[in-house]
VEXLUMRO-471365 format. One record per residue (C-alpha): residue in one letter; x, y, z. Coordinates in steps of 0.1 Angstrom, whole numbers, plus 5000, padded with zeros to 4 digits. Each point is the difference from the previous one (the first is absolute). Example, Ala and Ser with C-alpha at 12.3 -4.5 7.8 and 13.67 -1.06 7.14 Angstrom:
! VEXLUMRO-471365
A512349555078S501450344993
***
This chain:
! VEXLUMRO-471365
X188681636004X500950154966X501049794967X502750144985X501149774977X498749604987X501149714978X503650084984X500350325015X500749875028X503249955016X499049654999X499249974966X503050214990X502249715011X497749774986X500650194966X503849985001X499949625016X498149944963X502350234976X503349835017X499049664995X501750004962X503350115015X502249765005X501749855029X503649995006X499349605000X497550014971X502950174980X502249725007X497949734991X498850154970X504250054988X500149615009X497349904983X501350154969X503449875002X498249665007X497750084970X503250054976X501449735017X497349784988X500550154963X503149954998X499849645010X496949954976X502150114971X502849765007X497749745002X498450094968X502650004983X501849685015X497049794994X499250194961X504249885000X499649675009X496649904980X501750134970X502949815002X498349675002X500949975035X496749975016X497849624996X496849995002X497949695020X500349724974X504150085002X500650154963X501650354996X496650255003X502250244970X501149834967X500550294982X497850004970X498749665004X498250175036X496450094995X499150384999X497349925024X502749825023X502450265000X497350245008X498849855030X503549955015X501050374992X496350085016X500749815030X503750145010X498750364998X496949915023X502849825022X502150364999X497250215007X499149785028X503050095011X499150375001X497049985013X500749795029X503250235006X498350325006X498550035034X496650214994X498750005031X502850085020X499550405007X496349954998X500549755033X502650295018X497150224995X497849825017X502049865027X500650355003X496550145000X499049735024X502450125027X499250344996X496749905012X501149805027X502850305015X496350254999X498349725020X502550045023X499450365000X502650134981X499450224971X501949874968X500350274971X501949844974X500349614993X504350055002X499250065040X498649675003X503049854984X502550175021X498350035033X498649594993X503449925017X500350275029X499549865036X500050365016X498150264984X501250375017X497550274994X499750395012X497050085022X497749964975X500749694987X501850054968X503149984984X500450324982X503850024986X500649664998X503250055018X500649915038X502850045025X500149965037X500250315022X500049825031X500449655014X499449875036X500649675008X498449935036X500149675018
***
């Protein structure tokens, strides 16, 4: 037996090399997600800013009591130190706002959702390139290959059909 090649020379560890520089791409449904996590994510702004600026409104126009019952602003007869820690508070309730608004982890949990059924198609002896495959073949119930078991243009059509009963 003669070695012709080993390790990523291979035509094993070719694929493995591409499986590895295609994992930044993104999927069609990673794409997707990401688009509505930023329109969720401006969403969120958005919403933080009105609420900044209803509650900034509202405390500064005497209409907000605080827990004894009184007016929290009095114009100038309000302490510095008062006003401060109201104005302190309705920003930390706005940027709550934002931070709870934008959903971080979303993509990151595609990904591996993704990754994790990639694994379980090539336990089932089928050889996923790309993480995209996983997401569009996740769904398939009948899986038509040529004699070697690939699908190589991606694009089927039936030549012949027998029905027999």
């Amino acid at each position: 037996m003669v070695v012709t090649s080993v390790g990523m020379n291979t035509a094993w560890g070719e694929m493995t090399s591409s499986i590895r520089r295609e994992l930044d791409e993104q999927t069609p449904l990673q794409a997707r997600l990401d688009k509505l996590a930023s329109s969720i994510g401006k969403l969120g702004l958005a919403i933080a800013l009105i609420v900044l600026v209803v509650l900034l409104v509202r405390y500064f126009t005497g209409n907000t009591v605080g827990d004894d019952g009184k007016k929290e602003f009095n114009g100038s007869k309000t302490n510095m130190d008062k006003v401060m820690d109201s104005v302190v508070r309705i920003v930390s309730a706005a940027v709550t706002i934002v931070v709870v608004a934008i959903p971080e982890g979303l993509p990151l949990a595609v990904t591996l959702t993704l990754a994790y059924s990639m694994k379980r198609m090539m336990a089932d002896q089928a050889m996923v390139r790309k993480l995209s495959a996983c997401e569009t073949m996740g769904s398939a119930t009948t899986i038509c290959t040529d004699k070697t078991g690939t699908l190589t243009l991606n694009k089927m059509k039936v030549v012949e059909n027998k029905a027999g009963f």
